[in-house]
Jmol script that loads the backbone (N, CA, C; Angstrom):
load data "model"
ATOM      1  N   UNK A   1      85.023 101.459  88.861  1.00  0.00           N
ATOM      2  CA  UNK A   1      86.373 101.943  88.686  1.00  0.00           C
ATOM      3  C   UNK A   1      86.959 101.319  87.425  1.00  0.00           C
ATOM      4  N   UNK A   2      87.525 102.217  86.303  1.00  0.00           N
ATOM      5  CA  UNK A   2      88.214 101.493  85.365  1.00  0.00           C
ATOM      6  C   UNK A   2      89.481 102.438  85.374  1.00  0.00           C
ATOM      7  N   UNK A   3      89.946 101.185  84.676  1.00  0.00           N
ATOM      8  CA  UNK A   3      91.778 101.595  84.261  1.00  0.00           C
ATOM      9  C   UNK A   3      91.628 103.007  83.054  1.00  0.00           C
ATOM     10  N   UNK A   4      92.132 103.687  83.225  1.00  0.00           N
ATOM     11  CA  UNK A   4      91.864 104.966  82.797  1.00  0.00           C
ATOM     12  C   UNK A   4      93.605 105.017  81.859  1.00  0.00           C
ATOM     13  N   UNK A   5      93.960 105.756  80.919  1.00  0.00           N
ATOM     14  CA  UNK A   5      94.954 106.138  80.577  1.00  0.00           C
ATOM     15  C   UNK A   5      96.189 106.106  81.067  1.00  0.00           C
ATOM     16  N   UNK A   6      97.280 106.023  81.075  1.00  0.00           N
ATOM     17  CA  UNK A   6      98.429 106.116  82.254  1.00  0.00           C
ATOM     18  C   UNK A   6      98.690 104.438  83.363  1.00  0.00           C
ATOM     19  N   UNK A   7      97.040 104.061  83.897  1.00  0.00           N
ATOM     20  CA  UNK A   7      97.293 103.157  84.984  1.00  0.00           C
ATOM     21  C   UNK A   7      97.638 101.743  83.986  1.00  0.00           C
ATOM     22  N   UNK A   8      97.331 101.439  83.228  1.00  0.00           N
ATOM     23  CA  UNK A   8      97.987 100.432  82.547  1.00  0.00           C
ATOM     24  C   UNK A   8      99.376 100.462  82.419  1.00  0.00           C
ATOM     25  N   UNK A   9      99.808 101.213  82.327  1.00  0.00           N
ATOM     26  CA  UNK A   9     101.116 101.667  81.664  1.00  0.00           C
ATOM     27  C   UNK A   9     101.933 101.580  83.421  1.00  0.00           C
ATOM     28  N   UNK A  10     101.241 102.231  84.297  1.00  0.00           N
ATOM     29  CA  UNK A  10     102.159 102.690  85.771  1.00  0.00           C
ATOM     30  C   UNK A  10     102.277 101.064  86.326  1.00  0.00           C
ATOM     31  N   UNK A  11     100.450 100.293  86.063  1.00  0.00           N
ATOM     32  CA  UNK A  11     100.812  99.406  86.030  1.00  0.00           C
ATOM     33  C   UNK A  11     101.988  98.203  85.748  1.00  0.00           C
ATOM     34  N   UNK A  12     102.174  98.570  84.605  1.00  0.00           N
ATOM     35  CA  UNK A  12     103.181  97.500  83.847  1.00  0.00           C
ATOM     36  C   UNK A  12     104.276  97.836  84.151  1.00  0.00           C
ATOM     37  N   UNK A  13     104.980  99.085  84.425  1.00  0.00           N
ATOM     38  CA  UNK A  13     105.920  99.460  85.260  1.00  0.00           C
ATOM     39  C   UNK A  13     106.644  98.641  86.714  1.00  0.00           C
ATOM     40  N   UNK A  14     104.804  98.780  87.213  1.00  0.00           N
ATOM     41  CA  UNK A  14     105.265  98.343  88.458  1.00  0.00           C
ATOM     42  C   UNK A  14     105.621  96.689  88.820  1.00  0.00           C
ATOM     43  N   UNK A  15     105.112  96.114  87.935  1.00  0.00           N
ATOM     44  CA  UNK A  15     105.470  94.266  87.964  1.00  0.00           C
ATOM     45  C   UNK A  15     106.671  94.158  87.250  1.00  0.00           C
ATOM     46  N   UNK A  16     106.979  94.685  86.489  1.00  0.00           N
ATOM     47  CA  UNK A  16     108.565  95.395  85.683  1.00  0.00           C
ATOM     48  C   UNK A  16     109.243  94.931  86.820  1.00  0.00           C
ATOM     49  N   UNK A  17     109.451  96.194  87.806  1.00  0.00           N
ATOM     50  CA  UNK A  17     109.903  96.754  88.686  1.00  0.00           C
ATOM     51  C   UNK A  17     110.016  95.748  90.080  1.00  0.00           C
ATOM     52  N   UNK A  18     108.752  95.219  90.032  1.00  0.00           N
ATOM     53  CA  UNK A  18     108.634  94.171  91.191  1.00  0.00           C
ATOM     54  C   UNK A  18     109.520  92.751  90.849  1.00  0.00           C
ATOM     55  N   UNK A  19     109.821  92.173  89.716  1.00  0.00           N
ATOM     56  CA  UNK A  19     110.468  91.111  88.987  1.00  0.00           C
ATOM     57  C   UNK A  19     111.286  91.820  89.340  1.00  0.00           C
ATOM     58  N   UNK A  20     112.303  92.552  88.773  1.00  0.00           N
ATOM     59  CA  UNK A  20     113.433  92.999  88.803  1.00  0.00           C
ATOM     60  C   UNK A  20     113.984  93.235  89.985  1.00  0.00           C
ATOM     61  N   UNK A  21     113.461  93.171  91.154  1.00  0.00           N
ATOM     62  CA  UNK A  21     113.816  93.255  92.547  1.00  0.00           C
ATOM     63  C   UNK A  21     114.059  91.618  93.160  1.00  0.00           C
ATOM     64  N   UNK A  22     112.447  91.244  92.654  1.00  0.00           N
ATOM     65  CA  UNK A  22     112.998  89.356  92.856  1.00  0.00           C
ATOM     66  C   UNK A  22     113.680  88.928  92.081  1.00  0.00           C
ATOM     67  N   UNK A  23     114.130  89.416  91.338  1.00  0.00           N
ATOM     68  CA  UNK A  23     115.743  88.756  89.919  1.00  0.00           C
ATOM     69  C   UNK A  23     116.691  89.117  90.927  1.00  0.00           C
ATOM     70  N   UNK A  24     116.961  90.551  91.521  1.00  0.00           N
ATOM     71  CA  UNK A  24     118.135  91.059  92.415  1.00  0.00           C
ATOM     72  C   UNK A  24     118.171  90.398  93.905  1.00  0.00           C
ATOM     73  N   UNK A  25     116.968  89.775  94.202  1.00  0.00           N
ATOM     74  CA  UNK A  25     117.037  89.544  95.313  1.00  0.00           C
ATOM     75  C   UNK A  25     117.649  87.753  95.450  1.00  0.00           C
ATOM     76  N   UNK A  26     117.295  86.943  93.751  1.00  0.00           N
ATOM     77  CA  UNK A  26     117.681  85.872  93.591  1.00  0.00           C
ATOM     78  C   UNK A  26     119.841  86.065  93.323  1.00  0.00           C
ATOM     79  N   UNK A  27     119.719  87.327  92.627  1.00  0.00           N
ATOM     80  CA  UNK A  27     120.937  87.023  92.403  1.00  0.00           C
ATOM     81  C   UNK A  27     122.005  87.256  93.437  1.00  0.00           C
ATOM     82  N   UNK A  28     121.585  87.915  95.175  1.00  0.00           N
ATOM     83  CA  UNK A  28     121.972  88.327  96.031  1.00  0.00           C
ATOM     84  C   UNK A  28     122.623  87.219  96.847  1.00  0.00           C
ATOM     85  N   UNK A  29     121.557  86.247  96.782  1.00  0.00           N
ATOM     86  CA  UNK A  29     121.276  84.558  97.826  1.00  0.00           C
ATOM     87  C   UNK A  29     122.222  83.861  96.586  1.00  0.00           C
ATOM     88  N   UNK A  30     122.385  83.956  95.813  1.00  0.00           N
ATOM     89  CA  UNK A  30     123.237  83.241  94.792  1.00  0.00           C
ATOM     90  C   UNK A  30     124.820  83.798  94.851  1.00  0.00           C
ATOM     91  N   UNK A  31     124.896  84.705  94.301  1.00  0.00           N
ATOM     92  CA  UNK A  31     126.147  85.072  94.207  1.00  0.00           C
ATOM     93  C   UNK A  31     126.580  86.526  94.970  1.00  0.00           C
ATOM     94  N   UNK A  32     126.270  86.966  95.871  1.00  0.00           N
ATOM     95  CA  UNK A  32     126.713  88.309  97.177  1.00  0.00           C
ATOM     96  C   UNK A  32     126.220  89.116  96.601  1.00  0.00           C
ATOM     97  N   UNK A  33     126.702  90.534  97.155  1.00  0.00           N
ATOM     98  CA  UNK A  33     126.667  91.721  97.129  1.00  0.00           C
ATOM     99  C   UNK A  33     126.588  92.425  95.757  1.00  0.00           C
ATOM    100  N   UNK A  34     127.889  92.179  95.149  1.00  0.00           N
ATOM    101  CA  UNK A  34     128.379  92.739  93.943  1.00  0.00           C
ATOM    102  C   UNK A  34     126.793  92.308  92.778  1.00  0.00           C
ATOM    103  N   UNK A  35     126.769  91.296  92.754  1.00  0.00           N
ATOM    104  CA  UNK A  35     125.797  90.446  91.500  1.00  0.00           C
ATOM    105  C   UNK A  35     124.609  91.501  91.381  1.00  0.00           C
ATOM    106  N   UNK A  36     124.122  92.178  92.266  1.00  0.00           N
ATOM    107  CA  UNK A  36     122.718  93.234  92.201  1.00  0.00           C
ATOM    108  C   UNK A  36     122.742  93.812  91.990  1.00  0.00           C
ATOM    109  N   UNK A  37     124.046  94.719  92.980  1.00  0.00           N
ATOM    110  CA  UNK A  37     124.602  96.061  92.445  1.00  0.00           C
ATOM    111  C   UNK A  37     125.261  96.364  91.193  1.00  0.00           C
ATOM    112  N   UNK A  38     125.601  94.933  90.336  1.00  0.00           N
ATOM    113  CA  UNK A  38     125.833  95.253  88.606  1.00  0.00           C
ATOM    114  C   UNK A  38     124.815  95.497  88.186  1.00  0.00           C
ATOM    115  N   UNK A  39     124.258  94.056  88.144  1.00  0.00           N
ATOM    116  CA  UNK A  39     122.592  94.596  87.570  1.00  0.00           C
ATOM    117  C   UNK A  39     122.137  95.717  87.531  1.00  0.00           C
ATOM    118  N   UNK A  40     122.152  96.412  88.723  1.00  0.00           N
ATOM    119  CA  UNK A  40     121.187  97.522  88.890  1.00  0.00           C
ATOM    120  C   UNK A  40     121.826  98.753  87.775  1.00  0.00           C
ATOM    121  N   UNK A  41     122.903  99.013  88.446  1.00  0.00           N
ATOM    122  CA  UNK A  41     124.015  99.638  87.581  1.00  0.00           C
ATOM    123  C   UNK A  41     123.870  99.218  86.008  1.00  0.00           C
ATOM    124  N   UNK A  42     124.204  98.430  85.420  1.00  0.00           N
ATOM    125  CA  UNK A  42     123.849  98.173  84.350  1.00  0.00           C
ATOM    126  C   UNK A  42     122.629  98.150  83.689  1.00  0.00           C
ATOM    127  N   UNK A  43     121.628  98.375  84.487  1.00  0.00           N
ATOM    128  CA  UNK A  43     119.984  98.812  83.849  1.00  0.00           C
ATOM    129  C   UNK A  43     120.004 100.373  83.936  1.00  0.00           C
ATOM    130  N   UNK A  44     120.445 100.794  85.323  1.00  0.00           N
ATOM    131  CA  UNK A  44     120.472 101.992  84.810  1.00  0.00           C
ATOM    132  C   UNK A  44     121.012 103.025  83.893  1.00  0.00           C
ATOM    133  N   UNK A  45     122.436 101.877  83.335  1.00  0.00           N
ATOM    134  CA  UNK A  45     122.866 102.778  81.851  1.00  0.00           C
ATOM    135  C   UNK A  45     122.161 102.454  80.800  1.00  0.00           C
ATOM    136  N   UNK A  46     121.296 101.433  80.865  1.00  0.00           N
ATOM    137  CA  UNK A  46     120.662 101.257  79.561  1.00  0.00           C
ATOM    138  C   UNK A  46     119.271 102.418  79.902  1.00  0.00           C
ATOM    139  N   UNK A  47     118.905 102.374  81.083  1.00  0.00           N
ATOM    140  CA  UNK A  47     117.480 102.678  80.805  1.00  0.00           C
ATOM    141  C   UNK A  47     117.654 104.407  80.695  1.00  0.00           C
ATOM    142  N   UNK A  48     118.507 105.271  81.865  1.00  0.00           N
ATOM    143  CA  UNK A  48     118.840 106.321  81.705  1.00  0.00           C
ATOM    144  C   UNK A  48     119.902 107.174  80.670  1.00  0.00           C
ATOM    145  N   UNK A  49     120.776 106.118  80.668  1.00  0.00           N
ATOM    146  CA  UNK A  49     121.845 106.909  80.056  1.00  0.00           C
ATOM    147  C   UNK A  49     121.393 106.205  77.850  1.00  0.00           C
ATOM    148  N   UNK A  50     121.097 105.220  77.572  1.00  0.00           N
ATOM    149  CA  UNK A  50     120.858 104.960  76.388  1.00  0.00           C
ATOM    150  C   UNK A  50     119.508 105.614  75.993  1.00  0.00           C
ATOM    151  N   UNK A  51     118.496 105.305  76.771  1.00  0.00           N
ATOM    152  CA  UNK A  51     117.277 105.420  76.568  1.00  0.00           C
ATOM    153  C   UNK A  51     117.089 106.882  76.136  1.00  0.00           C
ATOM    154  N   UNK A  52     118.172 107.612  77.461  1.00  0.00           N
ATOM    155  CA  UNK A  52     117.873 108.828  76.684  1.00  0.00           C
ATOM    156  C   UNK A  52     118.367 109.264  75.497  1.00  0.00           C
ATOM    157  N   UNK A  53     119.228 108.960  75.599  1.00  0.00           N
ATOM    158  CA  UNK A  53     119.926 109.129  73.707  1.00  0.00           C
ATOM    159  C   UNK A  53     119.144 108.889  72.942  1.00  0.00           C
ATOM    160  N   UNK A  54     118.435 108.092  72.814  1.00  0.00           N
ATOM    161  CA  UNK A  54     117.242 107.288  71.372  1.00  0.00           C
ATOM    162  C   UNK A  54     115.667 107.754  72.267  1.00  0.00           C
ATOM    163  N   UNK A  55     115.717 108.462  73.168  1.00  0.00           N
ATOM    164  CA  UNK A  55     114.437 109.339  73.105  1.00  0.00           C
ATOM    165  C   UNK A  55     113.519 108.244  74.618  1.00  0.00           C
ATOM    166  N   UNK A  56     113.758 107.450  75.342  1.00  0.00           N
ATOM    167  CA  UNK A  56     113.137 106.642  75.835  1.00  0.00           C
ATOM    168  C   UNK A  56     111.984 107.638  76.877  1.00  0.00           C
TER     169      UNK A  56
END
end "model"
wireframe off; spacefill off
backbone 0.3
color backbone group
């Protein structure tokens, strides 16, 4: 079995993705509710709403 086109990439996504949940899940036990739900919110204007502007 080798890493073929794409799985590197879905890969790197997914440890992305997995950090960014244990960052939200640190900033939850730290500072409540609100602290994750910015984060999250605030990645998703960069990643959806900027990204798409400049082509992401």
């Amino acid at each position: 079995m080798s890493l073929v086109a794409g799985h590197v990439e879905m890969l790197a996504l997914g440890v992305v993705v997995y950090a960014m949940n244990l960052f939200e899940a640190h900033l939850f036990w730290r500072h409540g509710f609100l602290a994750p739900l910015i984060f999250r919110l605030a990645f998703y204007l960069v990643w959806h709403v900027v990204g798409g502007v400049i082509g992401f």
